[in-house]
C-alpha positions as CSV (number, residue, x, y, z in Angstrom):
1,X,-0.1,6.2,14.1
2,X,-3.5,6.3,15.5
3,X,-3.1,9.3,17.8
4,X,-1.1,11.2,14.7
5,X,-4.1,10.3,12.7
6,X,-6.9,11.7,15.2
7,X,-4.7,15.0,16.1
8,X,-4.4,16.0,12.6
9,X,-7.9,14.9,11.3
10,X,-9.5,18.4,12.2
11,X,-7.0,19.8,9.7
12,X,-8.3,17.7,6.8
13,X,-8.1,13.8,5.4
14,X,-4.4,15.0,3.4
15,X,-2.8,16.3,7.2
16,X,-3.9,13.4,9.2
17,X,-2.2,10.7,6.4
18,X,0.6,12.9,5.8
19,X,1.0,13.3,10.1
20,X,0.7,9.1,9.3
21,X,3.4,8.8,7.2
22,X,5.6,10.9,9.3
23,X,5.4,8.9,12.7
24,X,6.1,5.5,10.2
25,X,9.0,7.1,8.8
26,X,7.7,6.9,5.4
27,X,5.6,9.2,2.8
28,X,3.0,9.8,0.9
29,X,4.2,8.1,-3.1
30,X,1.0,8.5,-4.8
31,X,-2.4,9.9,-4.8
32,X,-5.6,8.8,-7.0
33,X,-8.5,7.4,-8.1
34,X,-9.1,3.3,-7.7
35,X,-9.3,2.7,-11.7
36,X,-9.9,-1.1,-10.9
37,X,-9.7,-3.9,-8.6
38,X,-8.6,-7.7,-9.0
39,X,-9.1,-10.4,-6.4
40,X,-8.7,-14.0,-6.5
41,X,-8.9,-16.5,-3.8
42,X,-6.2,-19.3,-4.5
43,X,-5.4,-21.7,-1.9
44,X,-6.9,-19.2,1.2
45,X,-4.7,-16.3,0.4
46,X,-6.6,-13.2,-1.8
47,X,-4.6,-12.7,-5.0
48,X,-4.4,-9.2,-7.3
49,X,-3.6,-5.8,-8.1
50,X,-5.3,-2.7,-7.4
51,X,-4.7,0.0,-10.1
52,X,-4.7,3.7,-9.4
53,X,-4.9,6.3,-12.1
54,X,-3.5,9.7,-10.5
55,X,-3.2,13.2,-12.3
56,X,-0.7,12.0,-15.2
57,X,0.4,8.6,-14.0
58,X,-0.9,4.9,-12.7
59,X,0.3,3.3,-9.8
60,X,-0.2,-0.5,-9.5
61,X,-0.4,-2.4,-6.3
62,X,0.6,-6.3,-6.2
63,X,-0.9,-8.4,-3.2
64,X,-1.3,-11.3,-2.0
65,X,-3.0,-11.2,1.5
66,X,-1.3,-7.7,1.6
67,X,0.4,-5.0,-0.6
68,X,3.6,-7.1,-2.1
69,X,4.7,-4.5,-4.8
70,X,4.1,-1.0,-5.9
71,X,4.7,0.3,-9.5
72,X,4.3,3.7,-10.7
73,X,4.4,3.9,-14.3
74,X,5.7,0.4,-14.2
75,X,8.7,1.3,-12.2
76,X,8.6,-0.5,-9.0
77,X,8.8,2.2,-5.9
78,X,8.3,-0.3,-2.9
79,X,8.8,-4.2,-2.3
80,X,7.4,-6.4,0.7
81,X,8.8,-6.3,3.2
82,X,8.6,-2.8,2.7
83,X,5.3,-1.1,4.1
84,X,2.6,-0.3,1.7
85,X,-0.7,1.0,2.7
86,X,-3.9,2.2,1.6
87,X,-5.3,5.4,3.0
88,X,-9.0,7.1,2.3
89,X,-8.7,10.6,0.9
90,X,-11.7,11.4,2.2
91,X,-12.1,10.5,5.5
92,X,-7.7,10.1,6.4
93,X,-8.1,6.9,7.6
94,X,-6.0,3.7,6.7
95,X,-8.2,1.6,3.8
96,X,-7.8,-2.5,4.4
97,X,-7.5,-4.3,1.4
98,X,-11.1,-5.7,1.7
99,X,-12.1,-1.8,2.1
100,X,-11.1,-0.6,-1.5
101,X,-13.3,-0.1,-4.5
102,X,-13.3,1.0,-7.4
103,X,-14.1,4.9,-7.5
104,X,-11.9,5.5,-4.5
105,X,-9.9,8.6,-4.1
106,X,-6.7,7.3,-2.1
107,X,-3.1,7.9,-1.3
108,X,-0.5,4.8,-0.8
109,X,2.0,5.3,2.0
110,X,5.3,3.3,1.4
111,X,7.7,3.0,4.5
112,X,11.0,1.5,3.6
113,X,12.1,-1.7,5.5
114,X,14.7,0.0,7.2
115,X,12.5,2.1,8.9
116,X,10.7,-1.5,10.3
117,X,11.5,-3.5,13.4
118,X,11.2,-7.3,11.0
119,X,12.2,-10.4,12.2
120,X,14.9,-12.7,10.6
121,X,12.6,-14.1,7.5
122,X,12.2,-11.3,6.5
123,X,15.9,-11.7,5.3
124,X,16.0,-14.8,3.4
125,X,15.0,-14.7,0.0
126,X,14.6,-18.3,-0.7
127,X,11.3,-17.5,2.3
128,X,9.9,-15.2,-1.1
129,X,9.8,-17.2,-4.0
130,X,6.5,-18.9,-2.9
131,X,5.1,-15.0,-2.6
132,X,7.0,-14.6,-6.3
133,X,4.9,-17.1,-8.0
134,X,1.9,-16.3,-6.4
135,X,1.9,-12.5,-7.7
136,X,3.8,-12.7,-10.8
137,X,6.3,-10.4,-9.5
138,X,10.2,-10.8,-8.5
């Protein structure tokens, strides 16, 4: 993903995520401006929702420790153990959760589990419930 992201930066932040999302296997769901940013620390694991308003619709982004959920217009898109990720529409490069603030231009990849080598918990529902109450969200 690295060497996509450094071939295509000359071209502009928008090639070098989209060159991103095409080595993952995934794509580019939504594009914006941070709106707002919630964290909590509960029991050493950061707990929130980061909130992006695009052109006509807002995209909401569940974590806890990393992206969870993703809902466009309240319709979920992506669920962990899918990949979700955070990308700077400025500079192309991937955005940590710690990274993102408020005012932010960015674009959320979303890479479908299918697409991911995931080990055997990743399969076993009763493993999500803790990750359920945590967020909030089934």
């Amino acid at each position: 993903m690295g060497r996509a992201i450094l071939a295509n930066r000359a071209k502009g932040p928008l090639p070098a995520i989209e060159a991103a999302a095409e080595v993952l296997g995934g794509a580019i769901v939504f594009t914006g401006k941070v709106a707002a940013v919630s964290l909590e620390t509960t029991g050493g694991f950061d707990v929130g929702t980061v909130v992006v308003q695009g052109e006509r619709q807002l995209a909401e982004l569940t974590f806890w420790n990393e992206y969870i959920t993703l809902e466009v217009d309240s319709e979920r898109q992506g669920t962990f153990p899918d990949l979700l990720a955070t990308m700077d529409l400025i500079t192309g490069l991937p955005l940590s959760l710690a990274e993102v603030q408020e005012g932010q231009e960015i674009a959320i990849l979303h890479v479908h589990r299918d697409e991911l080598i995931l080990g055997s918990g990743m399969k076993d529902p009763a493993l999500f419930h803790v990750v359920e109450k945590a967020t909030g969200k089934k």
